[in-house]
N, C-alpha and C positions, 0 to 999 in steps of 0.2 A: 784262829790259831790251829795249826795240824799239830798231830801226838806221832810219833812212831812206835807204832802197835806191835809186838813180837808175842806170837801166839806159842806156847809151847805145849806139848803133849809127853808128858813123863819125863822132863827135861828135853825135850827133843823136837828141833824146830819147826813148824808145821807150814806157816806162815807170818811175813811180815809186810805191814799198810802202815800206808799214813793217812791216818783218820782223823776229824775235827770234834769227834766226840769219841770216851772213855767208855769201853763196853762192859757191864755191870754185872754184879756176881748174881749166879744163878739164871743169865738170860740167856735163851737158846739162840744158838747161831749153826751157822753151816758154815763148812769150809772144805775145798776142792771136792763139795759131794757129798762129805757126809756132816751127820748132822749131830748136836753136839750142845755141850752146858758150857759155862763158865764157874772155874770153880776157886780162883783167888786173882785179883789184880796184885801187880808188887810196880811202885814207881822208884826207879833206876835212877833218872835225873828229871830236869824242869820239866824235858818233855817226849821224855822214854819211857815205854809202859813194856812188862812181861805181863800175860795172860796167858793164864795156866789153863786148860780146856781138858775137859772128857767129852772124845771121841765118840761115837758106837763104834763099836769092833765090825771088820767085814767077814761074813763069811765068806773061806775062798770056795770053796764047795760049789754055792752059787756064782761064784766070778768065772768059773771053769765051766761051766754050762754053754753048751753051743747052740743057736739058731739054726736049727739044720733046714728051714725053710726053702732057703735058700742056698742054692748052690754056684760056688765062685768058678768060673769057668776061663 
């Protein structure tokens, strides 16, 4: 049986799967990258699930960082 999984980060949608298993509070996962807890499941109906997730935060600091190795010509 699949579940539709909606992943939320401070109410705020992050990602949604359809999964055949229920992902568990307190287990780490990753999502588009980063990497991440689970910190409450809520079920919606027979086979809708919210999972509420903490994120790491990105530094932009680091995101803004250029490769200057190379140069694009």
């Amino acid at each position: 049986m699949q579940f539709a999984i909606h992943y939320l980060e401070n109410n705020t949608p992050v990602l949604s799967q359809c999964l055949e298993r229920i992902p568990e509070v307190d287990e780490n996962l990753k999502i588009k990258g980063r990497k991440g807890k689970v910190v409450n499941v809520v079920q919606l109906e027979d086979n809708k699930y919210q999972v509420h997730v903490a994120l790491e935060k990105i530094d932009k600091k680091q995101a803004l960082l250029k490769d200057d190795k190379k140069k694009k010509r």
